[in-house]
C-alpha positions in Angstrom: 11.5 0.7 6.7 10.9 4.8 6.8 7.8 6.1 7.4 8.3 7.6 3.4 9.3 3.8 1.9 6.0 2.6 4.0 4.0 5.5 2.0 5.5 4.5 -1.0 5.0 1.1 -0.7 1.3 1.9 -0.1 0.8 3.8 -3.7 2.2 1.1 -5.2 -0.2 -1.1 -4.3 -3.1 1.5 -4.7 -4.1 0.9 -1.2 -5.3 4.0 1.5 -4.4 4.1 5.2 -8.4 2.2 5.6 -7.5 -0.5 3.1 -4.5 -1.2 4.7 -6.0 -1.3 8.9 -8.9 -2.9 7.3 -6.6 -5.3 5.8 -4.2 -6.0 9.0 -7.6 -5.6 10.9 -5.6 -3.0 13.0 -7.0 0.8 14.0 -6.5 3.4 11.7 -4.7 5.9 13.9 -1.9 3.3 14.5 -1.7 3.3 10.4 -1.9 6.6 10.4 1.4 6.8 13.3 3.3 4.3 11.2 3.1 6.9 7.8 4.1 9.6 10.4 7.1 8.3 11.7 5.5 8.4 15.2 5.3 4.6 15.5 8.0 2.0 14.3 7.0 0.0 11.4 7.6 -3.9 12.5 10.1 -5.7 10.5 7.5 -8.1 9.5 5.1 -5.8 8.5 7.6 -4.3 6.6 8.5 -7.0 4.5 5.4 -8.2 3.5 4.9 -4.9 1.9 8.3 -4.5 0.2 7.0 -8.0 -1.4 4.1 -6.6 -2.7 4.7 -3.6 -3.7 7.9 -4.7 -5.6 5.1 -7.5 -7.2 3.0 -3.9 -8.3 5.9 -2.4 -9.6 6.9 -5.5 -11.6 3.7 -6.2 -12.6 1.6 -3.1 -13.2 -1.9 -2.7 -14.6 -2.1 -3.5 -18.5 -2.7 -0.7 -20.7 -5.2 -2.1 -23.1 -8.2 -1.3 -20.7 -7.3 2.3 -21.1 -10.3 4.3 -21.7 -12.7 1.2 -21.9 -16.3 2.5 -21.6 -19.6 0.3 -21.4 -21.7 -0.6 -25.0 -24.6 0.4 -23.3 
């Protein structure tokens, strides 16, 4: 995976570099060396994120919440 695809992969799944380190329970600054090409992104890693985000991009948010606002 490429340091862009990893990015990628990340707005798909509307998750930060924190939600992801908090998620993998890993330091930010390694996160933050995957996006930047200065670390190699394991293969493992790597495909669990292709499988979510292509589950995003198949599946995105509905559109009838669009706009909602409270009744009170």
């Amino acid at each position: 995976m490429t340091p862009e695809r990893f990015s990628e992969c990340l707005l798909h799944i509307r998750w930060t570099p924190i939600n992801i380190a908090s998620a993998l329970q890993c330091e930010l600054s390694w996160i933050e060396a995957l996006e930047a090409g200065n670390e190699q992104i394991p293969a493992g890693l790597a495909a669990w994120l292709e499988t979510l985000a292509q589950a995003h991009e198949a599946l995105p948010p509905p559109t009838t919440y669009c706009g909602k606002k409270s009744k009170l």
